[in-house]
C-alpha positions as CSV (number, residue, x, y, z in Angstrom):
1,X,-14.3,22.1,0.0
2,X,-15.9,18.8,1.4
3,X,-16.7,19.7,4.9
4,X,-16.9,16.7,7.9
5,X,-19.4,14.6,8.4
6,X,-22.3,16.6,10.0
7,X,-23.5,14.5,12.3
8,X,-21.7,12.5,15.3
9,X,-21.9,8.4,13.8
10,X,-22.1,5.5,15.8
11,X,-19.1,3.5,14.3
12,X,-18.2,0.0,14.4
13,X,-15.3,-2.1,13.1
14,X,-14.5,-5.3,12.0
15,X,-10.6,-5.9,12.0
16,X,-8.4,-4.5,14.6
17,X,-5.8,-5.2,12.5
18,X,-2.7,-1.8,11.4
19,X,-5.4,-0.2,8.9
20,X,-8.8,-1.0,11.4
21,X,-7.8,0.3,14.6
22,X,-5.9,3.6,13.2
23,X,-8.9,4.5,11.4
24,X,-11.3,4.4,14.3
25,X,-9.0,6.5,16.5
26,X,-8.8,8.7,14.1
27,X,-13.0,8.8,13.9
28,X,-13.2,8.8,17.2
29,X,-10.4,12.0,17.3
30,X,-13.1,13.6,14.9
31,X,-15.8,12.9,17.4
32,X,-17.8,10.1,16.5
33,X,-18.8,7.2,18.8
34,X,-16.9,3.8,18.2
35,X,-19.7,1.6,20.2
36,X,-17.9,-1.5,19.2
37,X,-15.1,-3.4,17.7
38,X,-14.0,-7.1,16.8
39,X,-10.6,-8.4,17.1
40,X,-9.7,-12.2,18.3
41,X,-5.8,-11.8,18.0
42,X,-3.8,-10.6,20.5
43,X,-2.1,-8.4,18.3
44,X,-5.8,-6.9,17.8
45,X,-6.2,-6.8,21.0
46,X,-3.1,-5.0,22.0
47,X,-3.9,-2.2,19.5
48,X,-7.4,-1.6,20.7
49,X,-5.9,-1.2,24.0
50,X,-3.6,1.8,22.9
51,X,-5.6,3.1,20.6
52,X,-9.1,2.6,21.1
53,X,-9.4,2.2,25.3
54,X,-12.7,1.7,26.3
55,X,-14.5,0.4,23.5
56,X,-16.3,-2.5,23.5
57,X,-14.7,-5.7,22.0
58,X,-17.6,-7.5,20.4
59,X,-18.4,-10.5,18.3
60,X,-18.4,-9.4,14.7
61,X,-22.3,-10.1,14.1
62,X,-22.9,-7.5,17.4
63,X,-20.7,-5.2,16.0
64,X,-22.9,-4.9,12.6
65,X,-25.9,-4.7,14.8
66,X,-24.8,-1.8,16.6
67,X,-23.8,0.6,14.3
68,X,-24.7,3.2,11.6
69,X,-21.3,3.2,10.2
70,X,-19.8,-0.1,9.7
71,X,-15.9,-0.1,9.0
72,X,-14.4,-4.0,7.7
73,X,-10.8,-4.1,7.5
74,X,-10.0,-7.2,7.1
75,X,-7.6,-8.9,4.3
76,X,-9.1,-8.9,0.6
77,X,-9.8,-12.1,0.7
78,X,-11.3,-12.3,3.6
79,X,-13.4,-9.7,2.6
80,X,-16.5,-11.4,0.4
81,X,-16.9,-14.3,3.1
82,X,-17.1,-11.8,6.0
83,X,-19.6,-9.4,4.0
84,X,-22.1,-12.6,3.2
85,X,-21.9,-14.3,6.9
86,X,-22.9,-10.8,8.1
87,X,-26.1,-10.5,5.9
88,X,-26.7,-14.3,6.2
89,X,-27.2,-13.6,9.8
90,X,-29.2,-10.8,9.6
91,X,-26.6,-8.2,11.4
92,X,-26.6,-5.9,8.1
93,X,-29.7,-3.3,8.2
94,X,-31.1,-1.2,5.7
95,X,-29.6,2.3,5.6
96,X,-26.8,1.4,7.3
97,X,-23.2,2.1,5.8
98,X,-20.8,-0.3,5.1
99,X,-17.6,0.8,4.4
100,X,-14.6,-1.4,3.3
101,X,-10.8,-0.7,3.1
102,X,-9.6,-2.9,0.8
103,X,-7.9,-1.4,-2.2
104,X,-8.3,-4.4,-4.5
105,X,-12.3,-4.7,-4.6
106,X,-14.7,-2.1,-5.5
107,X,-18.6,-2.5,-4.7
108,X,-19.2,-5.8,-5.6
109,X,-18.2,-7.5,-3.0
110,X,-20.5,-5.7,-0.5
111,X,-23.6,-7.2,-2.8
112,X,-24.5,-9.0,0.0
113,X,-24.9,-5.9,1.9
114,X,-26.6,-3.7,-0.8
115,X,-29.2,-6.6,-0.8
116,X,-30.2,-5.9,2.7
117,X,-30.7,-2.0,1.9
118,X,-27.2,-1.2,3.4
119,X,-25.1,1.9,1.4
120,X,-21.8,0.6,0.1
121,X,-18.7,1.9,0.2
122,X,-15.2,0.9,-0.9
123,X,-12.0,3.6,0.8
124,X,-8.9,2.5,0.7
125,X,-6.6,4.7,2.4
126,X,-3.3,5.1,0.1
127,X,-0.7,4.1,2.7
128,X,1.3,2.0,4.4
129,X,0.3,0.6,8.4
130,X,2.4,0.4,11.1
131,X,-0.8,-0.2,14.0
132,X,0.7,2.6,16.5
133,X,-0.5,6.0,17.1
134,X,2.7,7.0,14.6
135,X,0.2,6.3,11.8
136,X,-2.1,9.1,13.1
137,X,-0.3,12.1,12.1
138,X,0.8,10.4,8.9
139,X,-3.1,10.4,7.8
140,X,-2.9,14.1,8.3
141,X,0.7,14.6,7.0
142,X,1.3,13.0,3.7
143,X,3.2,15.1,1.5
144,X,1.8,18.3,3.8
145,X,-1.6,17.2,2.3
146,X,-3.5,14.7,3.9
147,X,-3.1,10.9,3.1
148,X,-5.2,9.8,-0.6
149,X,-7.7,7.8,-0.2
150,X,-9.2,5.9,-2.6
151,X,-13.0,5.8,-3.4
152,X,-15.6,4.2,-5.0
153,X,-19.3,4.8,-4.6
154,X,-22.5,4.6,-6.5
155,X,-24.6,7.9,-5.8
156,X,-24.2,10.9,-5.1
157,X,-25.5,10.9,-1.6
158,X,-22.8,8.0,-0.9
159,X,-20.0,9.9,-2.7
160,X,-20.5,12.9,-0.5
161,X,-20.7,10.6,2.9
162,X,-17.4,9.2,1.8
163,X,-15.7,12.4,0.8
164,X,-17.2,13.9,4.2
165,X,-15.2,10.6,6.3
166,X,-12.3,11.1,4.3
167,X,-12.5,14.9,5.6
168,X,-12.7,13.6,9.0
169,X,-9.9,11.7,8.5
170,X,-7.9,14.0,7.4
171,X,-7.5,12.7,4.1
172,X,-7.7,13.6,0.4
173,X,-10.3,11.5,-2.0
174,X,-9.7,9.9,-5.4
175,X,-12.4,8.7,-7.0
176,X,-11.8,4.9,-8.7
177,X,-13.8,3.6,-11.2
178,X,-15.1,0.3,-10.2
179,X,-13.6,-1.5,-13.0
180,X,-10.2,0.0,-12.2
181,X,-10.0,-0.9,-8.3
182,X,-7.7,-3.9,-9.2
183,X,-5.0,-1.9,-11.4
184,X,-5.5,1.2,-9.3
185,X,-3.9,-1.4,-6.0
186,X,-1.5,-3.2,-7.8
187,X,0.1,0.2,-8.8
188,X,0.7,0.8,-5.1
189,X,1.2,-2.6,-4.0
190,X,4.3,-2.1,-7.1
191,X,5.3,1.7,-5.6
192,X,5.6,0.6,-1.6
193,X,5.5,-3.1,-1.3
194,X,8.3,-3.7,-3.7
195,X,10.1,-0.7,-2.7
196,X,10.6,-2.4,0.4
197,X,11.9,-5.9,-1.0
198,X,14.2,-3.7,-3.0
199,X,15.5,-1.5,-0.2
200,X,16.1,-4.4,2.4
201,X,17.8,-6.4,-0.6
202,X,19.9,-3.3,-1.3
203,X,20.4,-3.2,2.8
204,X,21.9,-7.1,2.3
205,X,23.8,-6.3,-0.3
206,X,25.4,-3.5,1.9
207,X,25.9,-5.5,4.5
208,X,27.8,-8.3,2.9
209,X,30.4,-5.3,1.5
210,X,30.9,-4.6,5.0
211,X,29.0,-1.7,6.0
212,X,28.1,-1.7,9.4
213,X,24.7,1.0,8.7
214,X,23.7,-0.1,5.9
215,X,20.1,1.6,6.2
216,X,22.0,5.2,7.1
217,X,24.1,4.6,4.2
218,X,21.0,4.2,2.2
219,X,18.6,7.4,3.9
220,X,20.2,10.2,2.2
221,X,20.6,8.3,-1.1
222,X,17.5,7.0,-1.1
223,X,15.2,10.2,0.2
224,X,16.9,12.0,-3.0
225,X,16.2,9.5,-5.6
226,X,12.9,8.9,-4.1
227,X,11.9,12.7,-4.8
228,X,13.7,12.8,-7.8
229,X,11.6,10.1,-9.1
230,X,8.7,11.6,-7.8
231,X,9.1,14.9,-9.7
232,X,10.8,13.7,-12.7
233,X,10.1,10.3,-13.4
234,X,12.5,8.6,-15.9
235,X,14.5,11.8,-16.0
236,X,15.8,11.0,-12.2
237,X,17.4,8.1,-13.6
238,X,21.7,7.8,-13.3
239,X,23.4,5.0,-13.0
240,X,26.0,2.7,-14.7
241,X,22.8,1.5,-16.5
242,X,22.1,4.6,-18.1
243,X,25.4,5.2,-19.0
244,X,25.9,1.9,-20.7
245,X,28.7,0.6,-18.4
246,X,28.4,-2.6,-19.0
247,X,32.0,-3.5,-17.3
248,X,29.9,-2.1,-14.3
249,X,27.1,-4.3,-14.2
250,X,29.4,-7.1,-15.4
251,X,31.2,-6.7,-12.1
252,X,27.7,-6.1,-10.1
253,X,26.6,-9.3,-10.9
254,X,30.0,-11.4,-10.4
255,X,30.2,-9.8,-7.0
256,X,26.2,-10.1,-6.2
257,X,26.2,-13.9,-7.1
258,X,29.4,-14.8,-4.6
259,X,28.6,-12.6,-1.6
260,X,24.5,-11.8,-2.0
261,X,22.5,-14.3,-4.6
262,X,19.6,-13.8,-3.2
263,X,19.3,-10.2,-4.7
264,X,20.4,-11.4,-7.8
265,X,16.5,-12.3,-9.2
266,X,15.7,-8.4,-8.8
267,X,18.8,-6.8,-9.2
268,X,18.5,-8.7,-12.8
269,X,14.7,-8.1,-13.1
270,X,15.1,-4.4,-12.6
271,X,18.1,-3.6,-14.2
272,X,15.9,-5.3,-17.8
273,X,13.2,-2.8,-16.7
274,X,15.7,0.1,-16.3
275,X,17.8,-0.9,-19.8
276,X,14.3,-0.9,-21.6
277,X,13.3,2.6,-20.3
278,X,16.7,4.4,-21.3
279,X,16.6,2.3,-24.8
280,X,13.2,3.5,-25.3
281,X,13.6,7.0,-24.5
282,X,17.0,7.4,-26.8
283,X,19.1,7.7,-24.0
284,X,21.3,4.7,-24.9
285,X,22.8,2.9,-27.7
286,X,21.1,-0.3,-28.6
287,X,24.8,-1.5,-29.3
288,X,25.8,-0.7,-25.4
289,X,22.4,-2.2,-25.0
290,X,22.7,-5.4,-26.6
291,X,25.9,-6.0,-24.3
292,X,24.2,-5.1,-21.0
293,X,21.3,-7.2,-22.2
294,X,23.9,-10.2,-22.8
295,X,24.9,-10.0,-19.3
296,X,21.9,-10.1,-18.1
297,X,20.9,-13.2,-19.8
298,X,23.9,-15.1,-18.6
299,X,23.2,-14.4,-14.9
300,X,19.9,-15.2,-15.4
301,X,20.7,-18.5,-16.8
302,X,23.1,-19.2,-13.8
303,X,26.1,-19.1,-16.3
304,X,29.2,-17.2,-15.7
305,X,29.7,-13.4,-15.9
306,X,31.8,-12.6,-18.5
307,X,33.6,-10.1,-16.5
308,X,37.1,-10.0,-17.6
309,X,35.3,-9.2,-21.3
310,X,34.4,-5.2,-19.8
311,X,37.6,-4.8,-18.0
């Protein structure tokens, strides 16, 4: 069992943004100090006001002076040029920690900081942001568990400080190889950012058909495949895919391209990702296939559905 932190930090952040300022409440919740925080937008500044009141809003160069624990959460690629004007200015210290939550980059981008004696740490919660104090019980919550966060860390003593603020933030660690911190984001990035192109294209879709709640037609429908999927993986799949209608997805894609083309690039892209998985796994014919394959290829080339063919 990795107990909390034993001692209270004196915390600072860079990056009010959804990710920043939820964290720190969350630290601060766990009892440590949050001396200071930087945040120009007025977004930012909103959601230090509800969720950090009191702190101090700082430049980011004071913020890395004034801290043990230093928290960046700013975008990926923000993330190098931020960590290299801090030690360039001299506001990184030696023992300090500095702790990043970007998912795509490891420990190499806090080289700058490891130069000046600073411990470096890479935590990337594995979740999606809303900025409100919502997120706070979903850090706790996720899947009854605690939210995953992902880790990376070069010795001991700084893999136990970053399993200890995972603890206090209620969440669960995985450890990520350093080499592996790219593939390791781009599999959630796949899982939830995607998921939410898909959903609000299958909303649109809806919506042109006529339904006037399209996102409550969806809930039940989608919260059932969702854990399906979850459980069972391929195995959750049904559809007219699976089944080889191709008459089915003939008429999908006449109907998508007059009243919703703009789904039509994913509905295609995933229905070829689908058609491989149940070809591969013996759950359908190449022949029925081969004819779902051809459809496919004609809306992708912006040519006619051969419809009346699978009637």
């Amino acid at each position: 069992m990795v107990h909390p932190l034993p001692a209270r930090r004196r915390v600072g952040v860079i990056g009010a943004g959804r990710v920043g300022a939820v964290l720190a409440s969350a630290l601060r919740t766990a009892g440590h100090e949050i001396v200071s925080v930087a945040g120009e937008s007025q977004a930012s500044r909103g959601r230090i006001a509800a969720l950090l009141p009191g702190v101090t809003v700082a430049k980011p160069t004071a913020v890395a002076r004034s801290c043990e624990v230093l928290l960046l959460t700013v975008p990926d690629d923000m993330l190098a040029n931020v960590v290299t004007t801090l030690a360039d200015a001299g506001a990184l210290h030696e023992g300090q920690y500095v702790v990043h939550t970007s998912g795509r980059h490891g420990l190499a981008v806090l080289a700058p900081a490891t130069a000046a004696g600073a411990h470096a740490v890479a935590l990337h919660p594995a979740m999606t942001f809303t900025g409100t104090a919502v997120d706070l019980d979903r850090l706790g919550a996720a899947a009854g568990e605690g939210c995953v966060f992902g880790l990376t860390a070069a010795t001991p003593a700084d893999r136990v400080f970053a399993e200890a603020l995972v603890a206090d933030l209620g969440g669960r660690p995985m450890w990520v190889p350093e080499e592996m911190r790219t593939l390791y984001h781009a599999g959630l990035a796949h899982g939830a950012n995607h998921l939410v192109t898909l959903v609000t294209e299958a909303m649109e879709i809806l919506a042109a058909a006529g339904a006037s709640d399209p996102a409550g037609t969806l809930r039940p429908l989608l919260n059932a495949a969702l854990e399906n999927a979850l459980t069972q993986s391929d195995a959750a799949l049904t559809g007219p895919i699976v089944r080889g209608d191709a008459g089915t997805v003939a008429a999908h894609l006449e109907d998508i391209v007059a009243n919703a083309p703009q789904t039509l690039p994913s509905y295609v892209a995933m229905a070829r990702a689908t058609l491989d998985r149940v070809l591969a796994d013996g759950r359908l014919l190449p022949i029925r296939a081969q004819k779902i394959s051809r459809l496919l290829d004609a809306a992708e080339a912006s040519q006619p559905v051969p419809v009346r063919e699978y009637r």
